[in-house]
C-alpha positions in Angstrom: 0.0 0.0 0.0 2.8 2.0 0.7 3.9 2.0 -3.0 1.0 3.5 -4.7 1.2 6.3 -2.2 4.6 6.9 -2.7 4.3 7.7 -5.9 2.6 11.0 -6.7 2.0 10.8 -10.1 0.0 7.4 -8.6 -1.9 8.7 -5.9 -3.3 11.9 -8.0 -4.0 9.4 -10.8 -6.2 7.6 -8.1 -7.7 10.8 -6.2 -9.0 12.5 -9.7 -10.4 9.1 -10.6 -12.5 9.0 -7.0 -13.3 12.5 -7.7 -14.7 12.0 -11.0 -16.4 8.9 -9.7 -18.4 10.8 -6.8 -19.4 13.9 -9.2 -20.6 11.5 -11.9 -22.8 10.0 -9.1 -23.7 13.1 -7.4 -24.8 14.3 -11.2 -26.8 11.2 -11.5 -28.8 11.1 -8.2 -29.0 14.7 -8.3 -30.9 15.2 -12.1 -33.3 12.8 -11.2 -37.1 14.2 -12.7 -39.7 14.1 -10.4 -42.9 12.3 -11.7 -44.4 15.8 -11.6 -41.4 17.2 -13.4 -41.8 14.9 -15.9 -45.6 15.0 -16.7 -44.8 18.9 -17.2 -42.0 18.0 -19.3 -44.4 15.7 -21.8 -47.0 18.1 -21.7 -45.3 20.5 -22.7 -43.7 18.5 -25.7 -47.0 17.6 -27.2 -47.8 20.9 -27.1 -45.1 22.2 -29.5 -44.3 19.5 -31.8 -47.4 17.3 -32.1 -50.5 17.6 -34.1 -54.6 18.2 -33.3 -57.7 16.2 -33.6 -60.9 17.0 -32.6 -62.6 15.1 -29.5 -65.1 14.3 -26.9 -64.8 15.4 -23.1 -66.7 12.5 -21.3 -66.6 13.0 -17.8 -64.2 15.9 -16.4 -63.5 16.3 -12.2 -60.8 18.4 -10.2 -57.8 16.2 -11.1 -59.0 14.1 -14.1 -60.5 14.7 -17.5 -61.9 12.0 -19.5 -61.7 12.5 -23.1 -62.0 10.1 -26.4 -60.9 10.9 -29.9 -60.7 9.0 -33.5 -57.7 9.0 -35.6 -57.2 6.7 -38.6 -60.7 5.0 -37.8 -59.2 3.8 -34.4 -61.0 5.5 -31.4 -59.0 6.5 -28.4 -60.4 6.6 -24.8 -57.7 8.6 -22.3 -57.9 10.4 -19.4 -55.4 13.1 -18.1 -54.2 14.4 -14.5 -55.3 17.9 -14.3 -54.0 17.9 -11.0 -51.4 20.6 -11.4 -53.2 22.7 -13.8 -56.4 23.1 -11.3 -56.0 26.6 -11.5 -56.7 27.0 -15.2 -59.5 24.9 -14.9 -63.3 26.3 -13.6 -64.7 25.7 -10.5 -67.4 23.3 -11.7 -65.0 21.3 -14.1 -68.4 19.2 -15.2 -69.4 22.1 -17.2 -66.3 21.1 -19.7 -68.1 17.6 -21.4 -68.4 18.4 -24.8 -66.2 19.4 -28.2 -62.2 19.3 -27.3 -59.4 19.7 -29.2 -56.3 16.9 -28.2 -53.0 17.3 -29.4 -51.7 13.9 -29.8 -48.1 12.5 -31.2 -48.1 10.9 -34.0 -45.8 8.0 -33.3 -48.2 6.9 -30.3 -51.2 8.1 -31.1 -52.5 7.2 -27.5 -50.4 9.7 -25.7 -52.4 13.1 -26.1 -53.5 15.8 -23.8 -56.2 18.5 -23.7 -54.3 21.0 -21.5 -51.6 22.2 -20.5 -49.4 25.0 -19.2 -49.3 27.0 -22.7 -52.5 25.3 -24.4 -55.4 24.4 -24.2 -57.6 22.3 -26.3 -61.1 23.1 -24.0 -63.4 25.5 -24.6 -63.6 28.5 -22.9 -60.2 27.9 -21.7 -58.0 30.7 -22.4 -54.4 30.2 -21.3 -52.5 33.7 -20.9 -48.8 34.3 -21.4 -46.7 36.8 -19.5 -45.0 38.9 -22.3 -41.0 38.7 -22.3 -40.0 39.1 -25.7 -38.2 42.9 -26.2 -40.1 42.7 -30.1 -43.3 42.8 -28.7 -43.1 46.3 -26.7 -42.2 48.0 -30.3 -45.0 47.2 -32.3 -45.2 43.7 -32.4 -47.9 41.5 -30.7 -47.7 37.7 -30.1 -50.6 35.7 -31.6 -51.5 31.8 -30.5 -48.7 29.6 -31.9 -46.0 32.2 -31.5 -45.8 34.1 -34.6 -45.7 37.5 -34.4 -47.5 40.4 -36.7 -45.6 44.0 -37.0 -47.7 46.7 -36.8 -50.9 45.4 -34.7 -52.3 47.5 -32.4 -50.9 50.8 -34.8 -53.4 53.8 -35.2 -54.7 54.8 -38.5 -53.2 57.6 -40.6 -54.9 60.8 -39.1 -56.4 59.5 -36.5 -53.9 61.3 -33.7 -56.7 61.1 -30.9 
């Protein structure tokens, strides 16, 4: 034991290695997603990259909303937590059976969602984001789906009032 020790270029071979060992675990243990985390993550996914398909709210409560849709003559019957997004929802979340829109990805059909943090597929459900884009304060004004159109919100020629 005294060997390896007495060598420095050893024992700083051997310390680096133990100290790369405990960050690549600390790294490991401490990037672990939450379940929550990672429902917000796929949410937010299908949101921006996946398509829409019209559907049918069945039953809808405080944390879950039962939807069905048809795709490719297959119908779909799914349900989604609403659990974290309670506060987008209305207080009598039974009033929501009806038309939906679901966003759905195409390579699994089955995984879809009717809400989320920046959309939402149920009617009368208007989902409001915070403005942070310097391009919108001169003239420009965000739209659903993130394009942009200069000029709206400009007065007419001559109209000064």
């Amino acid at each position: 034991m005294d060997v390896i020790w007495a060598d420095p270029r050893m024992a700083g071979g051997l310390l680096a290695g133990a100290g790369l060992l405990a960050l690549a675990a600390w790294i490991v243990y401490r990037r672990r997603l939450t379940p929550a985390e990672k429902e917000r993550r796929r949410r937010l996914a299908l949101n921006r990259w996946q398509r829409t398909v019209e559907g049918l709210v069945l039953d809808a409560g405080p944390d879950l909303i039962h939807y069905q849709y048809e795709l490719r003559g297959v119908a779909y019957f799914a349900s989604q937590d609403v659990s974290a997004l309670r506060g987008l929802l209305p207080e009598d979340p039974a009033r929501l059976a009806g038309p939906v829109n679901v966003k759905y990805d195409p390579r699994n059909p089955a995984n879809s969602i009717v809400l989320c943090e920046e959309w939402s597929g149920l009617p009368g459900i208007v989902i409001r984001k915070e403005r942070t884009d310097a391009s919108q304060e001169s003239g420009m004004e965000k739209l659903g789906g993130g394009c942009a159109v200069a000029g709206a919100g400009r007065r007419p020629a001559g109209g000064g009032q």
